[in-house]
C-alpha positions, 0 to 999 in steps of 0.5 A: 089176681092173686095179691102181691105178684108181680110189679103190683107189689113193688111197694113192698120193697119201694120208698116214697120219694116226692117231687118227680112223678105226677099222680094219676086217679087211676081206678077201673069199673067195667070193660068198656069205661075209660079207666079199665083202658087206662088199667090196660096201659098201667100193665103193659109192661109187667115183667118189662114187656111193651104191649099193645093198647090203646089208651086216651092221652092223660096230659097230667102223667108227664113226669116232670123234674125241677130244671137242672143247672146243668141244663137250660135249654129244652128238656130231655123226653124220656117216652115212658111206662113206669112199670118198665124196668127199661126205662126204669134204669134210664131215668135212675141215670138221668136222675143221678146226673142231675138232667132234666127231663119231662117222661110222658107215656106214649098213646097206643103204646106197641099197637103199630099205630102209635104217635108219629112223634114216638114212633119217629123216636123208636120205630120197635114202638117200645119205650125207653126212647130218649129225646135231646133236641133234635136226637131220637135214640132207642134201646136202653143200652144204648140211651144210657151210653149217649147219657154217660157221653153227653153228661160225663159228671158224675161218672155212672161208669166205673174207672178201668176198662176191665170194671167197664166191662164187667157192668156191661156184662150184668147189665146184659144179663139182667136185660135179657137172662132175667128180664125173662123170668119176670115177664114169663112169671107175669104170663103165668100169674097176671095172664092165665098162660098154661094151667095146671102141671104145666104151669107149676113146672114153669112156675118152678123153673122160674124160681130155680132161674131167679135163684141161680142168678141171685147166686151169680149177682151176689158172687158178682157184688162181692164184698163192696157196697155197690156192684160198680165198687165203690159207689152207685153207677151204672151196673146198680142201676141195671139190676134193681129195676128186676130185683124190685119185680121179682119181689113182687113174685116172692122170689127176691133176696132173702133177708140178711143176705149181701143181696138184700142188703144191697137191695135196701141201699139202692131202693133208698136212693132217691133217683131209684125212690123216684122210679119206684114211686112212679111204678107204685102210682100207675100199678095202683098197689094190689086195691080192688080196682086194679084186680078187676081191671086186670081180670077185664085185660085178661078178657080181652086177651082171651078175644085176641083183642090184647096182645103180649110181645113174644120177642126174642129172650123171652120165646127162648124163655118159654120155650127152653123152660118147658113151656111151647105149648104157651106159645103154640096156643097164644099163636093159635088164639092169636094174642101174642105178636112179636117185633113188628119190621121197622119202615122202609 
């Protein structure tokens, strides 16, 4: 795997930030040992998907923070995978509220036969989801509405509706626009899709997109500190999960630019620290270790024994951006899937 790709890299524009997110020994040797199944969940969700694995349950990842006076009965779960900006932007939202809450990494994450504790909480089998006593809520959307409702201080929201809905708007475009580039780059560069012409054609769309939606973010910014006005909230938090991911493709701000600098400002906050943290933790940095495990996945991708979710944004990605061929193949070799139908 080439070095400094993807969610791999976020350490490049990550900061270190303690007391959050236990550390996890997460080297790999061989297809068949027990650490190469722990670097098959580690990459479920580059480019923000949620893949299909099984994985033995790891006790010492609940992420765990110290007890908010706010709070003082039983904690928030947050089902979790650091490496998703999903759920990246969930937990910079209760972080910032000051909640509580313990973020534990689901077995079998997407494989349709997850715990029925996680699937009772999101029947798509896709994390975010978010536990408050007896309310399960999925979509990240709609878990950082419920915290904005249950704990309205400090406001994430900006103040006049017309704010309101511009940060609805980005974070909208963020989720599906630009969610989809990174996960298309991660198909290209982490898992061997298209070859060729074909995959420097998606490669450079890819780069065209990020840019032009760089351009729009940054008319979107504007002259203020934060894209919610005048202080951190809701529409910071819905894009800096994906900014830090396309750094990893060499696709982020350029240096000296309002984005950029924007960028540093949220990556030093220690609620967005803390999630980056996380990310660099499970992505294992860019050591040697987590490049065979890769190329193990990539086999077992290659037996159908793996297989990357095609829903919605991102089909229309990869098709729309040249790549039906991608698809075409996966469906054939039998190593994508999509959505699975909620239970009756």
């Amino acid at each position: 795997m080439p070095s400094g790709r993807g969610q791999w890299a976020i350490a490049r524009s990550a900061r270190s930030h303690k007391g959050y997110c236990s550390k996890g020994d997460l080297g790999a040797r061989s297809a068949g040992d027990e650490s190469v199944q722990r670097l098959s969940a580690l990459i479920v969700p580059i480019g923000g998907s949620h893949e299909a694995i099984r994985r033995p349950h790891h006790p010492s990842r609940r992420a765990k923070l110290v007890r908010s006076p706010q709070e003082f009965d039983m904690p928030v779960t947050v089902y979790d995978h650091p490496l998703s900006p999903y759920a990246q932007k969930v937990k910079i939202a209760l972080t910032e509220k000051g909640v509580a809450f313990d973020a534990p990494l689901p077995e079998a994450l997407g494989s349709g036969q997850v715990a029925a504790a996680f699937h009772a909480a999101s029947p798509r089998g896709e994390v975010p989801a978010l536990l408050d006593g007896d309310v399960a809520i999925f979509d990240s959307t709609v878990i950082l509405e419920y915290i904005e409702d249950r704990w309205p201080e400090p406001a994430l929201m900006p103040e006049t509706p017309a704010q309101r809905a511009r940060v609805r708007m980005i974070e909208d475009v963020m989720d599906t626009h630009y969610e989809a580039i990174n996960w298309g780059l991660a198909e290209l560069v982490h898992f061997g899709r298209g070859e060729g012409e074909l995959a420097d054609h998606l490669r450079a769309r890819a780069g065209q997109q990020a840019h032009q939606w760089q351009a729009w973010l940054t008319t979107q910014l504007g002259s203020a500190p934060w894209f919610n006005g005048g202080s951190f909230g809701w529409g910071d938090l819905a894009v800096i999960p994906y900014i830090n991911g396309s750094v990893g493709f060499d696709l982020g701000p350029e240096p000296g630019t309002a984005l950029h600098d924007w960028q540093q400002r949220a990556n030093a906050r220690p609620s967005v620290a803390a999630a980056n943290a996380a990310a660099t933790t499970m992505a294992m940095g860019r050591s040697e270790a987590a490049r065979a495990g890769m190329q193990a996945v990539r086999t077992m991708l290659e037996r159908g024994e793996f297989k990357r979710e095609y829903r919605d944004h991102r089909l229309e990605w990869m098709i729309k951006s040249g790549g039906i061929d991608v698809v075409l193949d996966g469906l054939a070799r039998d190593n994508i899937r999509f959505t699975p139908e909620f239970p009756s």
